[in-house]
Structures are given as C-alpha cells and as structure tokens.
Backbone as CSV, one residue per row, in Angstrom:
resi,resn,N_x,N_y,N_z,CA_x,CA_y,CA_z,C_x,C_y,C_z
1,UNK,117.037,76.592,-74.681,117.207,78.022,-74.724,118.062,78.467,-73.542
2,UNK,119.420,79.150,-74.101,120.007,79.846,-72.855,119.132,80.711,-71.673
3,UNK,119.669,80.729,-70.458,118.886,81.876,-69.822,120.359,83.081,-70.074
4,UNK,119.414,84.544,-70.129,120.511,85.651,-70.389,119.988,85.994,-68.864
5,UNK,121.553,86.992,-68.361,120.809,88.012,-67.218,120.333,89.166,-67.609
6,UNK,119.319,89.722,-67.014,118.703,90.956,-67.156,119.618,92.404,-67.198
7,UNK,119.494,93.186,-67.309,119.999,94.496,-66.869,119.969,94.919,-65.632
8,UNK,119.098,94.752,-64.511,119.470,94.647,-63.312,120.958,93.771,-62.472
9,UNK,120.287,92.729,-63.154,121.481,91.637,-62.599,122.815,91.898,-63.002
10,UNK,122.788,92.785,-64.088,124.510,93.051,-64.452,124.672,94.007,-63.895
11,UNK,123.813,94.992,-63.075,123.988,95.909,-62.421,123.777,97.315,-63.422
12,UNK,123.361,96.793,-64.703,123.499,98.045,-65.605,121.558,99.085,-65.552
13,UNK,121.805,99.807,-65.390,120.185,100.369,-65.866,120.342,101.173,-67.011
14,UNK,118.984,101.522,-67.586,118.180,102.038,-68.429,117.936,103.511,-68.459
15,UNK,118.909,103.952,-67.415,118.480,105.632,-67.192,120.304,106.143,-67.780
16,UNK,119.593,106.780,-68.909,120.653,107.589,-69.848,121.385,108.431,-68.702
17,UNK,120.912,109.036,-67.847,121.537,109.723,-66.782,122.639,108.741,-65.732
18,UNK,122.259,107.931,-65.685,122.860,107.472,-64.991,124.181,106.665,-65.864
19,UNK,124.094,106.643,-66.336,124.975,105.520,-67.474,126.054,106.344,-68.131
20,UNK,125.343,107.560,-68.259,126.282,108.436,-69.214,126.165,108.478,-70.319
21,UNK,126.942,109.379,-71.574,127.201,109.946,-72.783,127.488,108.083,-73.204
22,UNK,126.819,107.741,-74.525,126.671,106.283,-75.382,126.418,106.555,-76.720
23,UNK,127.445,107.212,-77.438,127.822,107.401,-78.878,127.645,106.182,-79.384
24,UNK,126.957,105.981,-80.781,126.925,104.399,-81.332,126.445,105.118,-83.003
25,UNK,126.840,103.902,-83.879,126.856,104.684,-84.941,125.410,103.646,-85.412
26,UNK,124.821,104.436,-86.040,123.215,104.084,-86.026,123.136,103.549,-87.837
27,UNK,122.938,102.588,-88.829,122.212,102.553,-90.217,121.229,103.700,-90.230
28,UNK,121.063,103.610,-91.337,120.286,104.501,-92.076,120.165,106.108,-91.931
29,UNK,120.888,106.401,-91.018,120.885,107.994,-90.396,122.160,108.722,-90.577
30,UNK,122.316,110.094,-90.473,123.790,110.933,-90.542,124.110,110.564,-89.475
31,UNK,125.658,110.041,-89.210,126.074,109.819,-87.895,127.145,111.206,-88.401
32,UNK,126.991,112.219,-87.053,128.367,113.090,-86.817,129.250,112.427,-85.915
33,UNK,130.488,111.998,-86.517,131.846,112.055,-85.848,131.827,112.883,-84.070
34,UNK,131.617,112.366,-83.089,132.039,112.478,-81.756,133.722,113.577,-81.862
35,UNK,134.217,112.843,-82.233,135.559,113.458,-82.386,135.736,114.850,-83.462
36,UNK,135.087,114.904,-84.906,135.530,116.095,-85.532,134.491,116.667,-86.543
37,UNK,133.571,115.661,-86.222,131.885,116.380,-86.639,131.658,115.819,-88.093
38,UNK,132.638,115.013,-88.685,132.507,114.909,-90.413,131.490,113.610,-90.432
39,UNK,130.920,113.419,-91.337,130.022,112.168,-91.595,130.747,110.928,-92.601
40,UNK,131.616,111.126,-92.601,132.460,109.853,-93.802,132.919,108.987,-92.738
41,UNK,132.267,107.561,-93.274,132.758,106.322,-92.153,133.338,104.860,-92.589
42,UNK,134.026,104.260,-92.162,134.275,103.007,-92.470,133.326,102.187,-92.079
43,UNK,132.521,101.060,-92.691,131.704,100.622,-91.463,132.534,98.933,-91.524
44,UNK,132.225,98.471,-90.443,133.134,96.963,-89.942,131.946,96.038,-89.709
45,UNK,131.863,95.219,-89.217,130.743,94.096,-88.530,130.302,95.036,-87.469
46,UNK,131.166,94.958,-86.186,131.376,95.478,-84.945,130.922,96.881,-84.959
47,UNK,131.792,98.284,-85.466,132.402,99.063,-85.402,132.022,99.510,-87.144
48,UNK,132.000,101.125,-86.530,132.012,102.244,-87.366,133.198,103.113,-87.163
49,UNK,134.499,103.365,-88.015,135.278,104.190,-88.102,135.350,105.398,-88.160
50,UNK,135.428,106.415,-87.931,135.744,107.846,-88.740,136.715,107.981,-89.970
51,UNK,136.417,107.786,-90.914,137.467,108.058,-91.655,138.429,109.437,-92.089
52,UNK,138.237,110.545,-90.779,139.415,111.130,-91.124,139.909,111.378,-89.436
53,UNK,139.373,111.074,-88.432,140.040,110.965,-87.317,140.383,109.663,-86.744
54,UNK,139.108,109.005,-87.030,139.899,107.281,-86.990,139.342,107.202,-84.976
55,UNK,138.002,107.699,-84.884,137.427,107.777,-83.933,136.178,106.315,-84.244
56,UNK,136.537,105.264,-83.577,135.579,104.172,-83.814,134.239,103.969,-82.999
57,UNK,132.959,103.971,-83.205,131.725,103.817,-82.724,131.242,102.108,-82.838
58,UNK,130.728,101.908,-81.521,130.004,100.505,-81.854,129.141,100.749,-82.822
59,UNK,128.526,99.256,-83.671,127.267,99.403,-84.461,126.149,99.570,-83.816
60,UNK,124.684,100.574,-83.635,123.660,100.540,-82.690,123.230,98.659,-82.783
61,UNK,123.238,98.297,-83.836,122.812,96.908,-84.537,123.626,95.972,-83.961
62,UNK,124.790,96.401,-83.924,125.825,94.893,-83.944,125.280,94.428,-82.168
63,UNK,124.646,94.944,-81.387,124.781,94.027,-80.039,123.254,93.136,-80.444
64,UNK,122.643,93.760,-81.203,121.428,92.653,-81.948,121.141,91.365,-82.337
65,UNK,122.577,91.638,-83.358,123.085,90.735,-84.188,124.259,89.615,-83.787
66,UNK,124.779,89.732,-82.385,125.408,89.289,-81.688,124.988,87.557,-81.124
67,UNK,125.333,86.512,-81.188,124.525,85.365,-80.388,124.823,85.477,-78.714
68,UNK,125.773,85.971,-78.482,126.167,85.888,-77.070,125.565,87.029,-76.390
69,UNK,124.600,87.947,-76.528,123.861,88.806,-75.318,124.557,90.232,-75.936
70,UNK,123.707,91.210,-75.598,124.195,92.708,-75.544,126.139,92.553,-75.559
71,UNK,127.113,94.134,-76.393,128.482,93.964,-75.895,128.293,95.050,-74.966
72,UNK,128.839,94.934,-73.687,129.062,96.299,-72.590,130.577,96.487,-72.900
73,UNK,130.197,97.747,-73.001,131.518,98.705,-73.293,131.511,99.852,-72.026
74,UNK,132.745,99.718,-71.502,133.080,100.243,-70.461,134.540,101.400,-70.320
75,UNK,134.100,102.561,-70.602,135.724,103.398,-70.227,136.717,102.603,-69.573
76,UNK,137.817,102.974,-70.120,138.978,102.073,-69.397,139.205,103.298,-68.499
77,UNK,138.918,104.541,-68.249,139.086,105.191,-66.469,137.760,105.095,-66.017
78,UNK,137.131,104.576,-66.291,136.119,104.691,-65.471,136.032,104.842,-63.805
79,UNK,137.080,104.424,-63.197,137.627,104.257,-61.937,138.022,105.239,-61.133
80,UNK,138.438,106.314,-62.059,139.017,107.590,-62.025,138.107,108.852,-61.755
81,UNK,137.145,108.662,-62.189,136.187,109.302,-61.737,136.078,110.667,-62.682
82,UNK,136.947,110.408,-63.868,137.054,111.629,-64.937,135.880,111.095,-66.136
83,UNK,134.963,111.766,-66.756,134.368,112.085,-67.539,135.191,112.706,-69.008
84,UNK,135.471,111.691,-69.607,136.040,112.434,-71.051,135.076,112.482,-72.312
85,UNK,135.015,113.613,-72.912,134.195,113.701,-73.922,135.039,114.049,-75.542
86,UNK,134.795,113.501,-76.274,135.751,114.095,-77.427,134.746,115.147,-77.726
C-alpha cells in the first residue's frame, strides 16, 4: 500500500475560508454555471463543461475516482494576490 501525504503536509487545510471560492460540478444535483448561471453541461471523466459559455468545473467525484491521490487545482495568479470570481 502506497503511503499518501495528508493535507497538512501539502500545506493545504480544510477551512473553506482559508482556501477560498472551490466551484466543482457535483452528480446528481443542479449545478449553476459560475460564469452565466445556465444548468446545461458537457460532462468529461475529469471535467464538467458549460455548454453555452464553455466555463469548465472539476468533477466533485473525479478526485475519488482518481488512483494517484486528490487533483489540487491552483489559480494560475495566485501569486498576484488578485481574487477573480466569474
């Protein structure tokens, strides 16, 4: 059995506050579009589409279903210190 690291050890925590806004497109539920509020989606393995803005959501499932550990998804400004919200 692999050992995984914890959520500490990646430095990530468990406090929604701290982490920030984590849009994910959920089975079985209405997901609203982040970007333009409509509920029509492509769904992928990975990834949930918008199909009329073309705004993509991880699957809540797919880091589950994954063999290699949770996917961390990280703003590419994160660095920047800007907060973008669609």
């Amino acid at each position: 059995m692999a050992n995984f690291a914890t959520l500490g050890e990646l430095g990530l925590k468990h406090d929604p506050k701290g982490r920030g806004y984590h849009a994910v497109y959920r089975e079985h539920e209405v997901n609203h579009c982040p970007g333009c509020g409509r509920t029509h989606w492509l769904i992928g393995r990975m990834s949930a589409e918008c199909a009329f803005c073309a705004t993509a959501l991880p699957l809540a499932e797919a880091s589950t279903r994954h063999h290699h550990g949770p996917a961390v998804i990280q703003h590419r400004n994160r660095n920047n210190g800007h907060a973008w919200a669609a």
